[in-house]
N, C-alpha and C positions, 0 to 999 in steps of 0.2 A: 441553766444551760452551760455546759463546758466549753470552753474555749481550747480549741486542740490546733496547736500549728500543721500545716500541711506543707511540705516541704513541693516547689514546683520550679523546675527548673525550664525558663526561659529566658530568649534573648529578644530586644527590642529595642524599637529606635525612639529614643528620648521627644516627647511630642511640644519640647521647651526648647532646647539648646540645636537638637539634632543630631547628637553624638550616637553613634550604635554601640549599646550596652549589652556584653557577653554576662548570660546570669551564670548565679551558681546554683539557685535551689532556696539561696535568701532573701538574693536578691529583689528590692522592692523599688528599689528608686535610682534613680542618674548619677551616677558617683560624682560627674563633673559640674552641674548645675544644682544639685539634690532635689530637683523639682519630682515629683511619684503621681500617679495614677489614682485614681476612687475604682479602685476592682475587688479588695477585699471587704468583708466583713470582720473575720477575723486572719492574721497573718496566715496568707496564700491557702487562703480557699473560693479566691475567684469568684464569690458567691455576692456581690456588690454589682448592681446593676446601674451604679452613677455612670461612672466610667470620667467624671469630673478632673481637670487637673488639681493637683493636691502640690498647695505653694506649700515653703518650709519658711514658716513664721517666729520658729523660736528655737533658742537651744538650750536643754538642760543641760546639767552634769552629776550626775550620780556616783558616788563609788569611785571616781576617775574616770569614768565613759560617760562619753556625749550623747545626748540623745536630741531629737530633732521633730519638733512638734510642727505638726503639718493643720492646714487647712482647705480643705476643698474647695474649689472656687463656684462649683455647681449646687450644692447642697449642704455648705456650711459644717459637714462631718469635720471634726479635729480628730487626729491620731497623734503617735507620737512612737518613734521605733526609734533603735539604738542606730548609732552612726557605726560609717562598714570602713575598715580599713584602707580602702581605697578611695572614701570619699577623700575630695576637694578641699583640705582643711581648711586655703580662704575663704572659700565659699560658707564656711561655719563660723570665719571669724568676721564676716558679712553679716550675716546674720545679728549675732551678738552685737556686733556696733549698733543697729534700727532698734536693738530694744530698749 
């Protein structure tokens, strides 16, 4: 099975914090809370019928980019996408202190 990004731009109101998030097409999660949605299967193809909040449980660092490992609250799914320039950086250094 290939895994093919689909680029989908929407805007949406964060179902954690409540902040209204302008997408750009990568967007997948609340820059200001980094809490995300169970909507995809693979990055934005929608095709995820949880629809589960997706808490951010952990942070990597690869390469010098953060990445932010998520956990669905409805079905256990873990993901893990790279962090977007405009996230919330305490919000990542929250994170990293719980772990």
């Amino acid at each position: 099975m290939t895994k093919r990004f689909k680029r989908t731009v929407e805007n949406f109101k964060c179902e954690n914090c409540g902040v209204e998030v302008f997408g750009n097409g990568y967007t997948d999660h609340c820059p200001e809370c980094l809490w995300g949605k169970h909507v995809d299967i693979y990055p934005g193809d929608r095709a995820a019928r949880c629809g589960g909040a997706m808490k951010p449980i952990g942070i990597e660092v690869i390469g010098g980019r953060y990445r932010i490992r998520y956990l669905c609250q409805k079905c256990d799914h873990e993901f893990v996408i790279h962090s977007a320039k405009n996230d919330n950086f305490e919000e990542i250094l929250k994170i990293t202190k719980r772990m």
